[in-house]
C-alpha positions as a Python dict, from the first residue, in 0.01 Angstrom:
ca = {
    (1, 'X'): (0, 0, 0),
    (2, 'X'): (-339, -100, 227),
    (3, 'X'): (-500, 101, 473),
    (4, 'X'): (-738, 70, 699),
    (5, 'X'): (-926, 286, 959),
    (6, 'X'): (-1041, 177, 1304),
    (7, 'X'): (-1221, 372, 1532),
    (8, 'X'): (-1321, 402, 1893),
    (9, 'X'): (-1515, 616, 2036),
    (10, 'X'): (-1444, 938, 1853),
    (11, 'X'): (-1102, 889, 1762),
    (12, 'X'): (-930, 735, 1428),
    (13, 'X'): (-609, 507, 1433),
    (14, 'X'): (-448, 410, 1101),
    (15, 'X'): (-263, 74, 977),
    (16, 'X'): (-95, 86, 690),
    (17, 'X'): (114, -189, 512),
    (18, 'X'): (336, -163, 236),
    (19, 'X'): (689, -302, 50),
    (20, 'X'): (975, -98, 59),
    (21, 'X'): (1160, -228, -303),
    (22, 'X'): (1445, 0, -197),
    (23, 'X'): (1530, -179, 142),
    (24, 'X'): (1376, -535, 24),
    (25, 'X'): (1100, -578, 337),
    (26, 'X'): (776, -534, 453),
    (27, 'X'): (700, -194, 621),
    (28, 'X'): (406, -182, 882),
    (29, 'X'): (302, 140, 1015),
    (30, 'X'): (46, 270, 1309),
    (31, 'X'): (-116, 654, 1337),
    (32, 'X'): (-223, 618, 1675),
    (33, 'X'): (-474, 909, 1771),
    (34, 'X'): (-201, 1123, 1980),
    (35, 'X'): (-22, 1177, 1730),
    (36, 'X'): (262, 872, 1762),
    (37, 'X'): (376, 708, 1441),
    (38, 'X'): (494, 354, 1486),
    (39, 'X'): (699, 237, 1223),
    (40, 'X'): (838, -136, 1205),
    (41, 'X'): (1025, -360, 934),
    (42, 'X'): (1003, -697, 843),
    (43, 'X'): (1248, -865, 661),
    (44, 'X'): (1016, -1202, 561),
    (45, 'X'): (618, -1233, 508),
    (46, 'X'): (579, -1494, 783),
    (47, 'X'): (737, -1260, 1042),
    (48, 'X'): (500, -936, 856),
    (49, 'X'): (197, -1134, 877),
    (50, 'X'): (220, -1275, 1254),
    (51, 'X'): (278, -899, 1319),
    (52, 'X'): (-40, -810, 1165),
    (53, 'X'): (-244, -1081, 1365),
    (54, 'X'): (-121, -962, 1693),
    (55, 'X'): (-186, -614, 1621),
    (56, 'X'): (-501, -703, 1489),
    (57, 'X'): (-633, -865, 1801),
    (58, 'X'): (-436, -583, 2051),
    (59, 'X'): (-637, -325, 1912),
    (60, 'X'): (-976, -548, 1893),
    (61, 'X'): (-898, -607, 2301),
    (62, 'X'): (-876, -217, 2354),
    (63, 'X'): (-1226, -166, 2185),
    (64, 'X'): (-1120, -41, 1850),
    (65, 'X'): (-1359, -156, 1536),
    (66, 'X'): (-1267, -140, 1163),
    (67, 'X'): (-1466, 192, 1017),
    (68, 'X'): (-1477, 73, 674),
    (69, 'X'): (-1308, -179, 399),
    (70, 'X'): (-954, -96, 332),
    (71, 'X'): (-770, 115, 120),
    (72, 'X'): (-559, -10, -164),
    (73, 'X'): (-345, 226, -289),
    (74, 'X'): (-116, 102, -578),
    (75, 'X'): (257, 258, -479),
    (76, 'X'): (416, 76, -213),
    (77, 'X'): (388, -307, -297),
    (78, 'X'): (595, -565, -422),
    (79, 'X'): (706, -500, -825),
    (80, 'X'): (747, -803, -1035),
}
């Protein structure tokens, strides 16, 4: 699993990625500020990475900034 931390003004949102092994697909999730927790699946890495990008560049448009490298956290990714 990878995290990383944006903030804006004095607020924190979250992104974290990860592979469910169980379910087979990509797992993106958002911690916005208010308290919402956006949860999508992806079923292929093209369609997980395009969803990155665009979220990427939404929250760079509403004046978020990355607060620091990400997070890798070993559970949550891909076993071989």
């Amino acid at each position: 699993m990878m995290v990383w931390f944006f903030s804006r003004d004095t607020t924190e949102l979250r992104v974290e990625t990860r592979y469910d092994n169980g379910a087979a697909e990509y797992v993106l999730i958002v911690h916005w500020p208010d308290g919402r927790r956006q949860t999508e699946h992806f079923s292929t890495l093209a369609d997980f990475r395009e969803r990155i990008v665009e979220l990427q560049h939404t929250i760079e448009v509403e004046g978020w900034w990355s607060s620091g490298s990400p997070q890798i956290l070993r559970d949550g990714w891909r076993i071989a």
